[in-house]
N, C-alpha and C positions, 0 to 999 in steps of 0.2 A: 204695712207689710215690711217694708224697710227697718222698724223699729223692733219687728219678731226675730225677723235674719240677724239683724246685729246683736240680739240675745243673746240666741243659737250660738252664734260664734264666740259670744266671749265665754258663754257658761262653758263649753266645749276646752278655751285654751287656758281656764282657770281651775286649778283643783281646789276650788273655793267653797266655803259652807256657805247655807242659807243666807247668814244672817253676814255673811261677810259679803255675799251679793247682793243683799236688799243694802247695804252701807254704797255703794256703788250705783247701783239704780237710784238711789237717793239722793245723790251727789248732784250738785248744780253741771258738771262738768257733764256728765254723761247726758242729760238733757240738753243740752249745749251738743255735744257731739251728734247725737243722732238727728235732730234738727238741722243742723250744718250737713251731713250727710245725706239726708232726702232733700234740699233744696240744692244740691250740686248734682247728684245722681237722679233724677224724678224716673226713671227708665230699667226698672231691676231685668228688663230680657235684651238690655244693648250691652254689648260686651263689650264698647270699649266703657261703657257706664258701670259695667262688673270689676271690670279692673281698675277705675277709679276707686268705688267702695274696696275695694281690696286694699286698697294704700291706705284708705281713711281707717280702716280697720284697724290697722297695723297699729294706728296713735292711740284707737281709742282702746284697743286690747293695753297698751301701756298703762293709759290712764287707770284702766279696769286694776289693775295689778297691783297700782301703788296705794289702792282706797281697799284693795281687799286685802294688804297686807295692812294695812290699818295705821297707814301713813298718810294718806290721804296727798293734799298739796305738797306738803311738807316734803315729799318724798325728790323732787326736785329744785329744793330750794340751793343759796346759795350756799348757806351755810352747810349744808350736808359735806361742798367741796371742802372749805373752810377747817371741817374738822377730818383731812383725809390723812393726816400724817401723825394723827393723836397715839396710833398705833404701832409708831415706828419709834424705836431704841436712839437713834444716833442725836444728838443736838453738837448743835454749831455756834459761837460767837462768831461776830462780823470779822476777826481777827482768821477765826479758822475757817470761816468759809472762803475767803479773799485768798486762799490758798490753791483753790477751784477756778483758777479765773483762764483755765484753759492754753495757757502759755505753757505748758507741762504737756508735749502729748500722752504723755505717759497715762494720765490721771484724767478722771472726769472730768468734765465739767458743771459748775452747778451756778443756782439762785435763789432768791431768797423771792418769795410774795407773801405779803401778810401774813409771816411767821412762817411758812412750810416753804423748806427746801428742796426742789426741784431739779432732777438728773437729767441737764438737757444736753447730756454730751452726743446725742444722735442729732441733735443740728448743729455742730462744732463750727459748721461753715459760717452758720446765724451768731452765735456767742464767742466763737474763737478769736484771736486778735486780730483778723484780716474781715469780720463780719460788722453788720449795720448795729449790732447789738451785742459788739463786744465790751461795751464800758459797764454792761450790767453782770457779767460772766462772773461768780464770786462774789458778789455782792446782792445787798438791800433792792430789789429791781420796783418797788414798790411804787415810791412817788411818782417814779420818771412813766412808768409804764400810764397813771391816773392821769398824768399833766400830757403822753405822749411828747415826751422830752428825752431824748437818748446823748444827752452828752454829760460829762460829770459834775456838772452842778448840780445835778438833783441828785447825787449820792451823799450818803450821811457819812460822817469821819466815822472810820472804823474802831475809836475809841468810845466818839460819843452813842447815848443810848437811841435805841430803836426807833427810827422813826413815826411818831404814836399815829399820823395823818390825819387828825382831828381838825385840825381845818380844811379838808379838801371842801369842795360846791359838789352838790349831787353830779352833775354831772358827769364831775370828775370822777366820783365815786364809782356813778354807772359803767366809765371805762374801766375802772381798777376791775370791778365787779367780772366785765365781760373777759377780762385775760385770765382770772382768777379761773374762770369756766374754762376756759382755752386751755389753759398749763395741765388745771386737773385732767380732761379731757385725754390729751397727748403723753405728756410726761408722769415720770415716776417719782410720786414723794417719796425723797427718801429721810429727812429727820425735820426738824424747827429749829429756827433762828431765838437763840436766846440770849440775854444779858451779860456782858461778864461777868456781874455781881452773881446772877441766880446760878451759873456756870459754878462758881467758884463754893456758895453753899452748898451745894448738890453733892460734889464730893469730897465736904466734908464729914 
């Protein structure tokens, strides 16, 4: 019964063709979902068990979305965040973003994470000179954030080149990873962190 209702309801919130619904019912995930969903809910006439599937609904309508647009997993991967700033005009050297380091109230504030620079002048209190996370304000915030180290040893000289972080441990990674999601999430990319060399070809 449970497995007809939750049809119902995605075919209903998707303007999707056939064949972009059988990609979906196909999907290991959706099998997974509606299995999770009748062994939490067994009760489709208890209402508080209706409003439970009603939340479950909500993930699996997501899920439904990202396999009928024909992204499938992929559609919340990391990398999606990773490339959020590919479309924006501005780049920065470490010179010109250490410009941004919120000591200016006049001006932004920004950061840098694995390339994409980040407008986080709406937490000024967090990045501005009197905050827990003012030594990244202007700068590379990358390593420090993967190691959870906020004091300026983990900052790269702003001559030398980019941080590459090829030796981080996974799990280091996994933290970079998870603020990577955070920063996208909240703040507004607004250009990439680049080279002075590539800086300096560019407008030639």
């Amino acid at each position: 019964m449970w497995k007809g209702y939750i049809k119902y309801m995605v075919e209903s919130a998707l303007a999707a063709s056939n064949e972009q619904l059988e990609r979906v019912y196909a999907s290991p995930l959706w099998a997974t979902a509606c299995h999770t969903v009748q062994s939490i809910v067994p009760d489709p006439h208890n209402y508080t068990h209706l409003a439970l599937v009603g939340i479950a609904l909500f993930f699996i309508i997501r899920i439904a979305v990202s396999f009928a647009r024909g992204s499938g997993a992929d559609y919340f991967t990391m990398d999606k965040v990773r490339r959020q700033a590919v479309a924006t005009k501005r780049t920065f050297t470490p010179r010109e973003l250490c410009e941004f380091n919120g000591k200016d109230e006049s001006t932004p504030v920004y950061l840098a994470i694995r390339g994409i620079v980040y407008d986080v002048s709406k937490s000024r209190h967090m990045y501005g000179p009197q905050g827990p996370y003012c030594n990244f304000a202007g700068r590379d915030a990358s390593r420090g954030l993967a190691l959870s180290a906020f004091d300026e040893s983990v900052l790269t000289d702003l001559d030398a080149p980019i941080d590459p972080l090829e030796e981080l441990e996974k799990s280091e990674q996994a933290s970079l990873d998870e603020w990577i999601e955070f920063f996208g999430g909240k703040y507004t990319p607004i250009g990439t962190l680049v080279e002075p060399l590539v800086e300096s070809k560019k407008d030639q």
